[in-house]
BAKEFI-558966 format. One record per residue (C-alpha): chain; x, y, z. Coordinates in Angstrom, 2 decimals, always signed. Layout:
! BAKEFI-558966
@c = A	x = X	y = Y	z = Z
...
***
This chain:
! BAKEFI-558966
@c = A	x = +141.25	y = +199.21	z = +170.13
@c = A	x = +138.37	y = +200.80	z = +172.40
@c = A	x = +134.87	y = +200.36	z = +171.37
@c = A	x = +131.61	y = +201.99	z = +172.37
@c = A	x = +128.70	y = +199.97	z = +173.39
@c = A	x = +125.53	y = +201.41	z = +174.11
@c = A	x = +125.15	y = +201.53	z = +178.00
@c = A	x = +121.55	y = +200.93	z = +178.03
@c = A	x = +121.94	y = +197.69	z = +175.93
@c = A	x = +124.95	y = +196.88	z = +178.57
@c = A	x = +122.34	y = +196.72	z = +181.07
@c = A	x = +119.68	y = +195.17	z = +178.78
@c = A	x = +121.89	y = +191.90	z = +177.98
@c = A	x = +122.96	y = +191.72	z = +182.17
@c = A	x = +119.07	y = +191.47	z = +182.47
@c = A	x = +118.43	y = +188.99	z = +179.86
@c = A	x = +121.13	y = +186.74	z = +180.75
@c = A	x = +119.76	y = +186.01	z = +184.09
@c = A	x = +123.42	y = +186.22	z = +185.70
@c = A	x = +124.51	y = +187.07	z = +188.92
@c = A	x = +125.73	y = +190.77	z = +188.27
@c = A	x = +128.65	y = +190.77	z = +191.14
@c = A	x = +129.73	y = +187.92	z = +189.12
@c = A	x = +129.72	y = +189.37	z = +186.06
@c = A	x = +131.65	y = +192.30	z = +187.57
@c = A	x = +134.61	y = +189.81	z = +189.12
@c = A	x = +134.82	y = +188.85	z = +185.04
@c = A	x = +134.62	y = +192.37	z = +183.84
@c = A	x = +136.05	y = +194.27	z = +186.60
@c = A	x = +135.15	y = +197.62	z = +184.68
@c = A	x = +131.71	y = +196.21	z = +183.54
@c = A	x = +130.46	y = +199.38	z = +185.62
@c = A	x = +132.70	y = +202.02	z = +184.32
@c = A	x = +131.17	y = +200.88	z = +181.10
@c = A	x = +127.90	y = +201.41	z = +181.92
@c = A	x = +128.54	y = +204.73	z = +183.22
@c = A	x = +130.58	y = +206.32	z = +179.88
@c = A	x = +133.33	y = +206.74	z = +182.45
@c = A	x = +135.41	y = +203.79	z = +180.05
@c = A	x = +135.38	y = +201.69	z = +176.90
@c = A	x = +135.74	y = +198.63	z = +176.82
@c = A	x = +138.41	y = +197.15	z = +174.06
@c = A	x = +136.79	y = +195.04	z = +171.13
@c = A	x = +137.59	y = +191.73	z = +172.50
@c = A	x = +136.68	y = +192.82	z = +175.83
@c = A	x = +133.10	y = +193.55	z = +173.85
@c = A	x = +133.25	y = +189.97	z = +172.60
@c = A	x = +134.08	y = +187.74	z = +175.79
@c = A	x = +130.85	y = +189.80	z = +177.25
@c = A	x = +129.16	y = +189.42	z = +174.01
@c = A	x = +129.76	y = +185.40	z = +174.74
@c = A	x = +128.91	y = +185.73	z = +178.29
@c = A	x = +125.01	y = +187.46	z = +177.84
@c = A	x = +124.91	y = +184.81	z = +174.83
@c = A	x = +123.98	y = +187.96	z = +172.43
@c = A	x = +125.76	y = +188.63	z = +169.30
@c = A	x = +128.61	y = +191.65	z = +169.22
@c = A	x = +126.36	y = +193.70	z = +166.79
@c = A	x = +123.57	y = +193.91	z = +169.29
@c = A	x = +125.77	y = +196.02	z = +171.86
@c = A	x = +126.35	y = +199.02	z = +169.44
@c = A	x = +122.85	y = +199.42	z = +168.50
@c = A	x = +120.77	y = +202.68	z = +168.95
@c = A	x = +118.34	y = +201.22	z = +171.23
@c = A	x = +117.57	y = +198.23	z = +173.54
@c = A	x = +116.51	y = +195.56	z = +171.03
@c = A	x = +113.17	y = +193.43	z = +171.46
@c = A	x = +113.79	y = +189.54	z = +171.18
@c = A	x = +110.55	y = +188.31	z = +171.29
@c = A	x = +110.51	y = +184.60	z = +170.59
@c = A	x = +110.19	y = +183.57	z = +166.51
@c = A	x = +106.90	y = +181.78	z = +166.82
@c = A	x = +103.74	y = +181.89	z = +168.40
@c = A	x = +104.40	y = +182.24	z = +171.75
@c = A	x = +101.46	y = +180.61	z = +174.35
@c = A	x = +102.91	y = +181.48	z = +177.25
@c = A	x = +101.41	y = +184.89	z = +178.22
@c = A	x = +100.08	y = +185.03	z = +181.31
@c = A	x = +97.90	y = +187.72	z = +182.64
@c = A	x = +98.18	y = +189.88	z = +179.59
@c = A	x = +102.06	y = +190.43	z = +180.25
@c = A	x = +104.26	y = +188.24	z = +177.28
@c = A	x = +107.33	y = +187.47	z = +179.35
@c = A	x = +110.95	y = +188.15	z = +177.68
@c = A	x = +112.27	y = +184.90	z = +176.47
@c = A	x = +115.41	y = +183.67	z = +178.24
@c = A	x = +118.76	y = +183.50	z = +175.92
@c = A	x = +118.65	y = +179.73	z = +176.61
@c = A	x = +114.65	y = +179.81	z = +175.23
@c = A	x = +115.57	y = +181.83	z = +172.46
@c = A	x = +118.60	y = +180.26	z = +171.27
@c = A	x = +117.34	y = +176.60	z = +171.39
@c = A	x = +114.45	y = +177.91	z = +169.10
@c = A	x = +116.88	y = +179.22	z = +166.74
@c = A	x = +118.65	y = +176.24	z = +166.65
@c = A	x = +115.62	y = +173.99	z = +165.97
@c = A	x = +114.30	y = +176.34	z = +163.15
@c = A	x = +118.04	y = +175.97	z = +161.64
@c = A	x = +117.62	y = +172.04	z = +161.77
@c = A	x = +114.50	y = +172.17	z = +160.47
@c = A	x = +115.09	y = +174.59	z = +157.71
@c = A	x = +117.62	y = +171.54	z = +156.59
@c = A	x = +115.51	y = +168.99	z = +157.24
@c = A	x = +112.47	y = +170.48	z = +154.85
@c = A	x = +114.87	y = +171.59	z = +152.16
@c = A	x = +116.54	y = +168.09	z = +152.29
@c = A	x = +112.67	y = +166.38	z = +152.61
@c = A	x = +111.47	y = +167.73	z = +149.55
@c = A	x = +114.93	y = +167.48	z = +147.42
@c = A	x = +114.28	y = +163.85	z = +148.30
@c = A	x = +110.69	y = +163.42	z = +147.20
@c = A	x = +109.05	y = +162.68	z = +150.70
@c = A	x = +104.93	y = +163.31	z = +150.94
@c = A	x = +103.81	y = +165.96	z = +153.42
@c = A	x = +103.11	y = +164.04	z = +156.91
@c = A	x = +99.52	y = +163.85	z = +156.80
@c = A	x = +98.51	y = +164.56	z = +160.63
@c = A	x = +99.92	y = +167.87	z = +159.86
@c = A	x = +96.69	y = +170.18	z = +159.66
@c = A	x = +94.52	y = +166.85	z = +158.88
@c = A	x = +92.19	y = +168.58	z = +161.33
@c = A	x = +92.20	y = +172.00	z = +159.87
@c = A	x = +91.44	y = +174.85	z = +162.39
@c = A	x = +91.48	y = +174.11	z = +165.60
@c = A	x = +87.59	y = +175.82	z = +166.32
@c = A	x = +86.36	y = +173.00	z = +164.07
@c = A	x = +87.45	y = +170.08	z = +162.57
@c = A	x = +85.91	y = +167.03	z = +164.91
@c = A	x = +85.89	y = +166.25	z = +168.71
@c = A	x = +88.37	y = +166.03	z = +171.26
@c = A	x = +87.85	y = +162.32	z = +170.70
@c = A	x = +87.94	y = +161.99	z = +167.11
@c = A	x = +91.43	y = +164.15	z = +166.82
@c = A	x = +93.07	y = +161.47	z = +169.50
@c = A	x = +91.82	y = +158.63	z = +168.01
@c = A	x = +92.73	y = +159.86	z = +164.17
@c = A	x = +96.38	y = +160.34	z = +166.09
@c = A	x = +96.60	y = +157.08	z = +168.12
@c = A	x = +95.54	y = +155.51	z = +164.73
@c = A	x = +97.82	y = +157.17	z = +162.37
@c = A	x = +101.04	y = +156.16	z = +165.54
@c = A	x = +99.23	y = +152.37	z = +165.17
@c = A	x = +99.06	y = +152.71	z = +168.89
@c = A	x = +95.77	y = +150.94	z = +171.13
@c = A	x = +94.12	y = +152.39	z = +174.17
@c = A	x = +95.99	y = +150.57	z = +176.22
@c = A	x = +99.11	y = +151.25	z = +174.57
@c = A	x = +101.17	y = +152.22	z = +177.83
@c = A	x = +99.70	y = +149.56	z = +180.04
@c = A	x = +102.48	y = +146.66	z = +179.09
@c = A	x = +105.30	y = +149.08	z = +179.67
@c = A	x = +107.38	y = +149.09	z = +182.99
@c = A	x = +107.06	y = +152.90	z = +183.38
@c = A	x = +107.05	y = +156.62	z = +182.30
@c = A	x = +110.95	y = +156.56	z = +180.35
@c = A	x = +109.63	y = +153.13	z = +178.44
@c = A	x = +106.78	y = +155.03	z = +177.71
@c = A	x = +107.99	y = +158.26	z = +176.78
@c = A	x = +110.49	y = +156.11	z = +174.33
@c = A	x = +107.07	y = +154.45	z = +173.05
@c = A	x = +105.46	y = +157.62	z = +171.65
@c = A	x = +108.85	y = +159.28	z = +170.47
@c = A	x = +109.41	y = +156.32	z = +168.56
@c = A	x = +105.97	y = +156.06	z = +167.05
@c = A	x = +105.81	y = +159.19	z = +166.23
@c = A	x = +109.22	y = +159.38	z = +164.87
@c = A	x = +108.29	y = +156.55	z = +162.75
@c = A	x = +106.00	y = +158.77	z = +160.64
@c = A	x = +109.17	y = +161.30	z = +160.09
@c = A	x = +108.07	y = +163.52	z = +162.94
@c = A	x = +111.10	y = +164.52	z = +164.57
@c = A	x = +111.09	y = +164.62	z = +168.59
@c = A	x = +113.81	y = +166.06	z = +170.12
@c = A	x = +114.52	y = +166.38	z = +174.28
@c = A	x = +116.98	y = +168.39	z = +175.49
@c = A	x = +117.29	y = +169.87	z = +179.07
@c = A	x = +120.18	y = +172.24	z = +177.64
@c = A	x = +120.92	y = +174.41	z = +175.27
@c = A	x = +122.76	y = +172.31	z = +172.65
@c = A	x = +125.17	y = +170.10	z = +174.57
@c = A	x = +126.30	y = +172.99	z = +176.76
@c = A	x = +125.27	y = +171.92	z = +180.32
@c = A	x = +126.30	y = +175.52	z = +181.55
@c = A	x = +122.96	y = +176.47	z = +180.08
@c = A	x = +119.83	y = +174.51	z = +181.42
@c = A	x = +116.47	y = +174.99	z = +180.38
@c = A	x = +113.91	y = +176.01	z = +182.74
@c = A	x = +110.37	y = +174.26	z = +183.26
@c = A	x = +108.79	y = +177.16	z = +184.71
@c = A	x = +109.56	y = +179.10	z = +181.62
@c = A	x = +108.28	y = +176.67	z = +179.02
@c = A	x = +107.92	y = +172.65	z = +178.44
@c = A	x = +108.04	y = +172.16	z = +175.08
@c = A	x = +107.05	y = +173.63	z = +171.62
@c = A	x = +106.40	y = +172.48	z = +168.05
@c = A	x = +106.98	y = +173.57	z = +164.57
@c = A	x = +104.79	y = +172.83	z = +161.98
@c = A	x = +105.48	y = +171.79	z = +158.86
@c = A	x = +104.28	y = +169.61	z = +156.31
@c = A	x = +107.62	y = +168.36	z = +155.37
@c = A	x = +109.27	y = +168.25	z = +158.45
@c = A	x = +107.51	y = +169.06	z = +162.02
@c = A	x = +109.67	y = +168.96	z = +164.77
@c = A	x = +108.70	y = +168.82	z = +168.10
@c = A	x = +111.03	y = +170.23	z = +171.03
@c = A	x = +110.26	y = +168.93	z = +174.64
@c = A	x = +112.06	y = +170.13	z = +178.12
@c = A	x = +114.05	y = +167.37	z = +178.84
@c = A	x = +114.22	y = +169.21	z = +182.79
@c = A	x = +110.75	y = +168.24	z = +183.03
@c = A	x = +109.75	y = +165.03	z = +185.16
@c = A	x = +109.25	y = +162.35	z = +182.25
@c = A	x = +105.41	y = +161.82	z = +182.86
@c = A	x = +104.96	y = +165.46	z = +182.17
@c = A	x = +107.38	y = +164.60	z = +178.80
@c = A	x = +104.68	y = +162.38	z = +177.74
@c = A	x = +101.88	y = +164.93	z = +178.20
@c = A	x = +103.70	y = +167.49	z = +176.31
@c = A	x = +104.65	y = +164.81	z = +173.36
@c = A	x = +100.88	y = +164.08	z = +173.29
@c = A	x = +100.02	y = +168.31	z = +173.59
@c = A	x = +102.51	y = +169.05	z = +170.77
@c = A	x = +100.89	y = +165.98	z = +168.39
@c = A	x = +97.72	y = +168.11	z = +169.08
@c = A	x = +99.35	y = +171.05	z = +167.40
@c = A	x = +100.75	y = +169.15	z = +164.72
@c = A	x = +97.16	y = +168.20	z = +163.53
@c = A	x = +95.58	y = +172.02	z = +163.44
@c = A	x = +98.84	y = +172.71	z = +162.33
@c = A	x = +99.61	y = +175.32	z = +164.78
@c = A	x = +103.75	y = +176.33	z = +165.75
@c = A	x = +104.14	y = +177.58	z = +169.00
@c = A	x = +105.88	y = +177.22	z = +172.95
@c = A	x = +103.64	y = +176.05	z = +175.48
@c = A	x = +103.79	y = +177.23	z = +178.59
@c = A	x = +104.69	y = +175.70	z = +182.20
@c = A	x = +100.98	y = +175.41	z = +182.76
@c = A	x = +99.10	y = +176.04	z = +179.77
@c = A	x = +95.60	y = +176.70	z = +180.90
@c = A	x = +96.77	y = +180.14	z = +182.67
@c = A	x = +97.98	y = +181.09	z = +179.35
@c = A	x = +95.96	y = +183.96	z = +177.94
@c = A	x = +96.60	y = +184.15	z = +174.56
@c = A	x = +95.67	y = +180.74	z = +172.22
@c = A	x = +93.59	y = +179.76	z = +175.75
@c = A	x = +91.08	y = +178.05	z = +173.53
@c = A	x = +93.75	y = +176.15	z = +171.62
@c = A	x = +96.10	y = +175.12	z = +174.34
@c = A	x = +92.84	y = +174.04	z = +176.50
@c = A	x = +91.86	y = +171.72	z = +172.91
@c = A	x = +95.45	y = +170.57	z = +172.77
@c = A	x = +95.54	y = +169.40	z = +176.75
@c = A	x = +91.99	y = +167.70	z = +175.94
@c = A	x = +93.34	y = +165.79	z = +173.10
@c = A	x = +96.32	y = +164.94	z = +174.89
@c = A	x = +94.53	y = +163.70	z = +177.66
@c = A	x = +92.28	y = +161.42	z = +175.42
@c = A	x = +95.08	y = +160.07	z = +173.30
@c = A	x = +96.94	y = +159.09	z = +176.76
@c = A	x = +93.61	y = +158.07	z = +179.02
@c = A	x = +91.14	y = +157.04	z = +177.30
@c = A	x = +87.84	y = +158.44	z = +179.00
@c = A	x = +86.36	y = +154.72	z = +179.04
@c = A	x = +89.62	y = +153.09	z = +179.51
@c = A	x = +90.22	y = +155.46	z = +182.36
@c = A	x = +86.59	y = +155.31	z = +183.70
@c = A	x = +87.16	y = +151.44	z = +183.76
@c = A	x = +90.57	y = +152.09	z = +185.51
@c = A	x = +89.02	y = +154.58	z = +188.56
@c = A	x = +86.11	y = +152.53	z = +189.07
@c = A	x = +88.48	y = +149.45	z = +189.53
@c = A	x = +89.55	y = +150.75	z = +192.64
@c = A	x = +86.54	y = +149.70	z = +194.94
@c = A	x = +86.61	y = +152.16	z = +198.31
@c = A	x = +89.79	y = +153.71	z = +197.88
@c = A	x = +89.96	y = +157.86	z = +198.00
@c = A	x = +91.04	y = +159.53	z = +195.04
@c = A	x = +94.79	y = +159.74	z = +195.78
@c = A	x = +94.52	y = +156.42	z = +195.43
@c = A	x = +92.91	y = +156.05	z = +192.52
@c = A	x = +95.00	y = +158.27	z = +190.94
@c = A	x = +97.88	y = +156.51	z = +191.70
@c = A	x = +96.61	y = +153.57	z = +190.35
@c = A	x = +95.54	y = +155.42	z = +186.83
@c = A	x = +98.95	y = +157.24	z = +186.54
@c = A	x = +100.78	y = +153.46	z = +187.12
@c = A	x = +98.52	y = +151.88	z = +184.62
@c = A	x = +98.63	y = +155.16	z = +181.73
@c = A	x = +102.21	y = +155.81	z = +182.56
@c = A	x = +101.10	y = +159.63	z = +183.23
@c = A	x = +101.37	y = +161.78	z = +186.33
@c = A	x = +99.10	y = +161.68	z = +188.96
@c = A	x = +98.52	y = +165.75	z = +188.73
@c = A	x = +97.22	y = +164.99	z = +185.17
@c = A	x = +95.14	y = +161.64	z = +186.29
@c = A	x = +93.28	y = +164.31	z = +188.71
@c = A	x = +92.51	y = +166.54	z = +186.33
@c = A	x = +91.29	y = +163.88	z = +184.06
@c = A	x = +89.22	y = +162.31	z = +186.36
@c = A	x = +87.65	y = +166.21	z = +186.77
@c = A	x = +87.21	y = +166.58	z = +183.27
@c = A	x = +85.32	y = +162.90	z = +183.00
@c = A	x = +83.37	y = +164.15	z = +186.01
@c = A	x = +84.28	y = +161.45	z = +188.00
@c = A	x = +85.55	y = +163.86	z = +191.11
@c = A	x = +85.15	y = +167.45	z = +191.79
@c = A	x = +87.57	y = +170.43	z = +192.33
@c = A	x = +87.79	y = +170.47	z = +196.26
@c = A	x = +88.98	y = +166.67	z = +195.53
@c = A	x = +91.20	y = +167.54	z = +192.74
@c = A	x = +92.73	y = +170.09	z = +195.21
@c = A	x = +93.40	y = +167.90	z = +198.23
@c = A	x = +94.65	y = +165.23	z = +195.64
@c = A	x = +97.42	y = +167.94	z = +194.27
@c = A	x = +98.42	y = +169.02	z = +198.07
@c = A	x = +98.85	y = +165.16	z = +199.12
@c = A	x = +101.17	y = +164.71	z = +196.15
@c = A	x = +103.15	y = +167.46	z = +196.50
@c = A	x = +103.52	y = +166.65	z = +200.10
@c = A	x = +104.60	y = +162.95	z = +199.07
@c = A	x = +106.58	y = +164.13	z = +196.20
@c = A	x = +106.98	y = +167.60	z = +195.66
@c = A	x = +108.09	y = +168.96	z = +191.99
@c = A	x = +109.83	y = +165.83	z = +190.54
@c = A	x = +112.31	y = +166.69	z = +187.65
@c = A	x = +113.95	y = +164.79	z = +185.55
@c = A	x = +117.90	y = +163.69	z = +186.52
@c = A	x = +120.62	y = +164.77	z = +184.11
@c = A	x = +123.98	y = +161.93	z = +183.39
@c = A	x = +123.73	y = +159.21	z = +181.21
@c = A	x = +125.95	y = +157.89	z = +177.99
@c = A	x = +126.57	y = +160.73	z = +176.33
@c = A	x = +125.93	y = +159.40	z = +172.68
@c = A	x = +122.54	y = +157.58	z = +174.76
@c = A	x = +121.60	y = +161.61	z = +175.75
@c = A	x = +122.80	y = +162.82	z = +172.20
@c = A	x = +120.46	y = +160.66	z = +170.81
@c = A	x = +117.66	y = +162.21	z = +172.40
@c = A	x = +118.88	y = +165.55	z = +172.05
@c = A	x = +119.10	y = +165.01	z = +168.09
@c = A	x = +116.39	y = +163.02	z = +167.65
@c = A	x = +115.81	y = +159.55	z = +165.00
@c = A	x = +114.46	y = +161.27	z = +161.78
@c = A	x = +117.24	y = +164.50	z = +161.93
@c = A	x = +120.12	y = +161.71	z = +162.41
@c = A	x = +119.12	y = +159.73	z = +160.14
@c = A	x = +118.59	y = +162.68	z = +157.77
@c = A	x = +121.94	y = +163.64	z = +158.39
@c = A	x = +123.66	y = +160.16	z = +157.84
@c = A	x = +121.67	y = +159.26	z = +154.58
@c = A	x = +122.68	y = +162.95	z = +153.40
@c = A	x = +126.32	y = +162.46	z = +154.01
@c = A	x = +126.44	y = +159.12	z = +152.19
@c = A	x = +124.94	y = +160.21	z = +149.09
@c = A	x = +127.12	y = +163.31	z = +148.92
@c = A	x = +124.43	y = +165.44	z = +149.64
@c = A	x = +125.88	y = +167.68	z = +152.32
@c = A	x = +130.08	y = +167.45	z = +153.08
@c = A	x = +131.27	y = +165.94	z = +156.30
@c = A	x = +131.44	y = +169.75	z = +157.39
@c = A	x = +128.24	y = +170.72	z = +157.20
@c = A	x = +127.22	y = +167.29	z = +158.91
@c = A	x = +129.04	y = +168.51	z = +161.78
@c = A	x = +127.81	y = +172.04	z = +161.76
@c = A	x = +124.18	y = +170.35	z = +161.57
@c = A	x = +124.66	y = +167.81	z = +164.38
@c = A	x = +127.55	y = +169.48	z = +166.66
@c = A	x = +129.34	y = +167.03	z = +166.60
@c = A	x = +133.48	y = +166.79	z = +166.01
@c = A	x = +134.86	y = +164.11	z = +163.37
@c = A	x = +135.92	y = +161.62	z = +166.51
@c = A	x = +132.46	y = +161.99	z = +168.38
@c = A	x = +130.58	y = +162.01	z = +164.75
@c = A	x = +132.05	y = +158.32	z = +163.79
@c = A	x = +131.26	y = +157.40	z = +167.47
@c = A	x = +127.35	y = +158.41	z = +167.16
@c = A	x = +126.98	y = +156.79	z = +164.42
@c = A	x = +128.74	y = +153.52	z = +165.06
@c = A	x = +130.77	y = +153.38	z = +161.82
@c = A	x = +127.99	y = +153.54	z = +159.82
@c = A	x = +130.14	y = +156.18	z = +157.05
***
């Protein structure tokens, strides 16, 4: 059975998918052909490409090239231009949105209370300092000022704040993949996180790609949303961003307070006697477990060093160091952990053992098969 595809959505969904197009040509040898009206392709010809530009077999036959615009607020445009979300962008939203569609439905069958950081600050033009949002945060995670100085280094860290704020039934989820297909990676220069607000169940998403000091920044950036309740992706470096500029400035602030302290940090720069402020930055992003790109710009904000110093600081790390990124491997239930997250697992499990939701859906929610399912969970059905 031949089918007709729109040509111009052909060429749309080779765009999108970011694939070399002489590859996809060696898979669809008359991919062209198609294009051109000179063939058809047959229906499950249609499908495998459908599979391949990860877009859905409807979307080829429609009148016109379709606009997939991400779901929620999207932070990332830069110079008045809102850039096309990638398939792998766009599909891991969908997939969070799913989870926590289940998760707030599930929440409020149960009887849970809203999560009350979520819009405790009301709109973000208002609603107290910088300060007094980080501190109301580090107190509602029961975290000090000096929370990350005991910890050996950025992952014990990172694990510190998930786990705090997962705690208080905010679920945190890292993922540098879409799903547990490693054929898709996520890209840092298109986004490093986003969050979804909700009273019942926010859920924060953070590039797992991304170098784990920048995790923590984003974790602490996303909390910031969560309390002027605000859903959106934040971009690969949010103060270019032109739309929410205001907002995703407040949100780096606050994350900067609620991970450096401006007296604790003060304290920590001084500490360093004659020492330049590479140096000193070092030294701050050892002790706060943060990067020293974001210790620089911290010690700008607390006017402690100026921009030609900020800039020769940036050039000497990324002569030392260039653009660190997270490694992939691992246990793969250790990974899936992190790619489900505490409060959706636990969700899950506590679902399926008071007959809330079938074994069935609990593998549709988690993605998991009835083997690797017991295995995650350790026996605990």
């Amino acid at each position: 059975m031949r089918v007709s595809p729109n040509p111009e959505v052909l060429t749309w969904a080779i765009r999108r998918c970011g694939e070399d197009a002489g590859s996809l040509v060696r898979a669809f040898p008359k991919l062209e052909d198609w294009i051109s009206g000179e063939s058809q392709p047959t229906l499950k010809q249609a499908e495998s490409f459908a599979r391949r530009t990860h877009v859905s077999l409807d979307l080829l036959f429609a009148n016109s090239v379709p606009e997939l615009g991400l779901q929620i607020a999207d932070f990332r445009t830069l110079g008045g231009t809102r850039a096309e979300p990638s398939p792998e962008l766009y599909d891991t939203v969908n997939q969070m949105m799913y989870r926590q569609d289940w998760m707030r439905s599930y929440f409020l069958e149960e009887g849970h209370d809203p999560v009350p950081i979520v819009g405790a600050f009301g709109d973000s033009h208002g609603g107290g300092s910088d300060a007094e949002v980080a501190d109301a945060i580090k107190g509602w995670l029961s975290l000090e000022g000096d929370w990350a100085f005991s910890l050996p280094d950025s992952q014990a860290a990172l694990r510190c704040l998930r786990d705090a704020a997962e705690a208080k039934r905010v679920s945190v989820v890292i993922n540098g993949i879409v799903g547990d297909n490693t054929h898709r990676p996520l890209s840092v220069s298109e986004f490093r996180g986003f969050v979804l607000s909700d009273s019942a169940a926010p859920l924060i998403f953070i590039n797992g790609r991304d170098a784990k000091a920048a995790q923590i920044f984003t974790l602490a950036h996303e909390l910031a949303h969560l309390a002027f309740a605000k859903t959106g992706v934040v971009a690969p470096e949010a103060e270019t961003a032109d739309e929410g500029l205001a907002l995703e400035r407040r949100c780096d602030s606050i994350a900067a307070e609620l991970l450096m302290p401006g007296e604790l940090f003060a304290d920590t720069w001084h500490g360093g006697g004659r020492d330049g402020g590479y140096a000193r930055c070092l030294r701050a992003a050892k002790a706060f477990k943060t990067s020293v790109p974001a210790c620089a710009r911290r010690a700008v904000g607390l006017g402690l060093m100026g921009w030609p110093e900020h800039r020769s600081v940036i050039d000497q790390h990324l002569q030392r160091n260039g653009s660190s990124r997270a490694s992939g491997g691992g246990n793969y239930y250790h990974t899936k952990g992190y790619r489900l997250g505490a409060v959706f697992s636990d969700a899950v499990l506590t679902a399926l053992k008071s007959n809330a939701i079938t074994y069935v859906e609990a593998f549709r929610l988690t993605g998991l098969g009835p083997k690797t399912f017991d295995a995650y969970f350790e026996g605990a059905v």
